[in-house]
C-alpha positions in Angstrom: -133.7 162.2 -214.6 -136.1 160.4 -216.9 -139.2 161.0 -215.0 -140.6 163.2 -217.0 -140.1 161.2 -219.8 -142.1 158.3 -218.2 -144.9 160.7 -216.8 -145.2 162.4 -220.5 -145.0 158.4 -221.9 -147.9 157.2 -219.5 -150.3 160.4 -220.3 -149.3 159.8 -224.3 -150.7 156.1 -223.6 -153.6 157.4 -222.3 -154.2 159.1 -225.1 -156.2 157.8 -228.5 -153.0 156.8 -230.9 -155.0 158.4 -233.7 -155.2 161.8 -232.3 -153.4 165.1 -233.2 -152.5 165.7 -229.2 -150.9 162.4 -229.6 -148.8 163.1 -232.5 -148.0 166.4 -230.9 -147.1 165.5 -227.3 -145.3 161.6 -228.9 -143.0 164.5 -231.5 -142.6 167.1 -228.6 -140.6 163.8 -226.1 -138.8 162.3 -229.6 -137.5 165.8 -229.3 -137.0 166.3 -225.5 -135.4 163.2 -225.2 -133.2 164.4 -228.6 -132.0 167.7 -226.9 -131.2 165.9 -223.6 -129.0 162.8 -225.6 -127.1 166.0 -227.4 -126.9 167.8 -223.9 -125.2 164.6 -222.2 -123.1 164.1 -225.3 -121.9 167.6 -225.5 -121.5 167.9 -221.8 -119.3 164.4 -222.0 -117.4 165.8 -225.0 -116.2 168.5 -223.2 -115.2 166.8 -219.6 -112.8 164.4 -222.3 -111.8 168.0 -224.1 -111.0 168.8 -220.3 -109.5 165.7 -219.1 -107.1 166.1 -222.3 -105.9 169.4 -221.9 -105.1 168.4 -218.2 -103.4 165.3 -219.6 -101.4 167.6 -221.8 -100.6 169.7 -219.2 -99.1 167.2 -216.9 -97.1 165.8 -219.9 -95.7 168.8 -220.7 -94.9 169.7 -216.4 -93.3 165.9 -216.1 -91.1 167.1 -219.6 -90.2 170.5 -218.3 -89.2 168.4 -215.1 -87.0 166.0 -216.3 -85.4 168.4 -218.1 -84.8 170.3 -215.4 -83.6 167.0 -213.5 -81.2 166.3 -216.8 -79.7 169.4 -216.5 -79.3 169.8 -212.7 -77.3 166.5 -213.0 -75.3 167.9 -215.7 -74.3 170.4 -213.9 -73.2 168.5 -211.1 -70.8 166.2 -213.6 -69.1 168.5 -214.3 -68.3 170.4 -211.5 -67.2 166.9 -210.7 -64.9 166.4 -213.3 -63.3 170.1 -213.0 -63.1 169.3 -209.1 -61.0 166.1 -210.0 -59.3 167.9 -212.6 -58.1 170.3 -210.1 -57.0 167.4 -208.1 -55.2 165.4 -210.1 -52.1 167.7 -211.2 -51.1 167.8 -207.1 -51.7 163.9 -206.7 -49.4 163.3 -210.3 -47.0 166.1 -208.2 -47.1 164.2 -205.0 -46.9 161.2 -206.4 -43.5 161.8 -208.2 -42.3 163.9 -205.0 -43.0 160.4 -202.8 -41.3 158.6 -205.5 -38.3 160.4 -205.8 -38.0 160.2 -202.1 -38.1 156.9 -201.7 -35.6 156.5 -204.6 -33.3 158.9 -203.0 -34.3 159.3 -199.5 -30.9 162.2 -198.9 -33.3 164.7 -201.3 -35.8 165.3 -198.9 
């Protein structure tokens, strides 16, 4: 990538220092060699803008995800916990059915 630069630095040696073509072609690479540091710079600034946004985004999915994951398992507690609701008025029942047989066994 900086070949032209070299080739434009070895003809600009070649050159007498004192001459206007030397002032002209040594100003014209300062500014090549400007535009190209601003190109890279700008072209790096906005990969990291990228790289960001895609950072953002799979913040925001792993969020929506746990969420989701929070919720699900919510959900499942407490069908849990009305399914052992449900459960536990028959097993109080049986239980004090067993023990009323096995205090008087003649009631059964």
């Amino acid at each position: 990538p900086l070949m032209e630069e070299e080739d434009e630095l070895r003809k600009l040696e070649s050159l007498p220092k004192d001459s206007s073509l030397y002032q002209m072609r040594k100003k014209h690479l300062e500014e090549m060699l400007s535009l190209k540091y601003e190109a890279e710079t700008l072209k790096q600034e906005a990969e990291r803008d990228d790289l960001t946004r895609q950072v953002d985004a799979m913040k925001k999915e792993h969020e929506r995800s746990e969420w989701i994951q929070t919720q699900q398992q919510q959900l499942l507690e407490a069908k849990y916990r009305k399914h052992l609701a449900r459960e536990r008025p028959l097993n109080a029942v049986e239980r004090e059915l067993e023990k009323r047989q096995a205090e008087d066994p003649s009631s059964a």
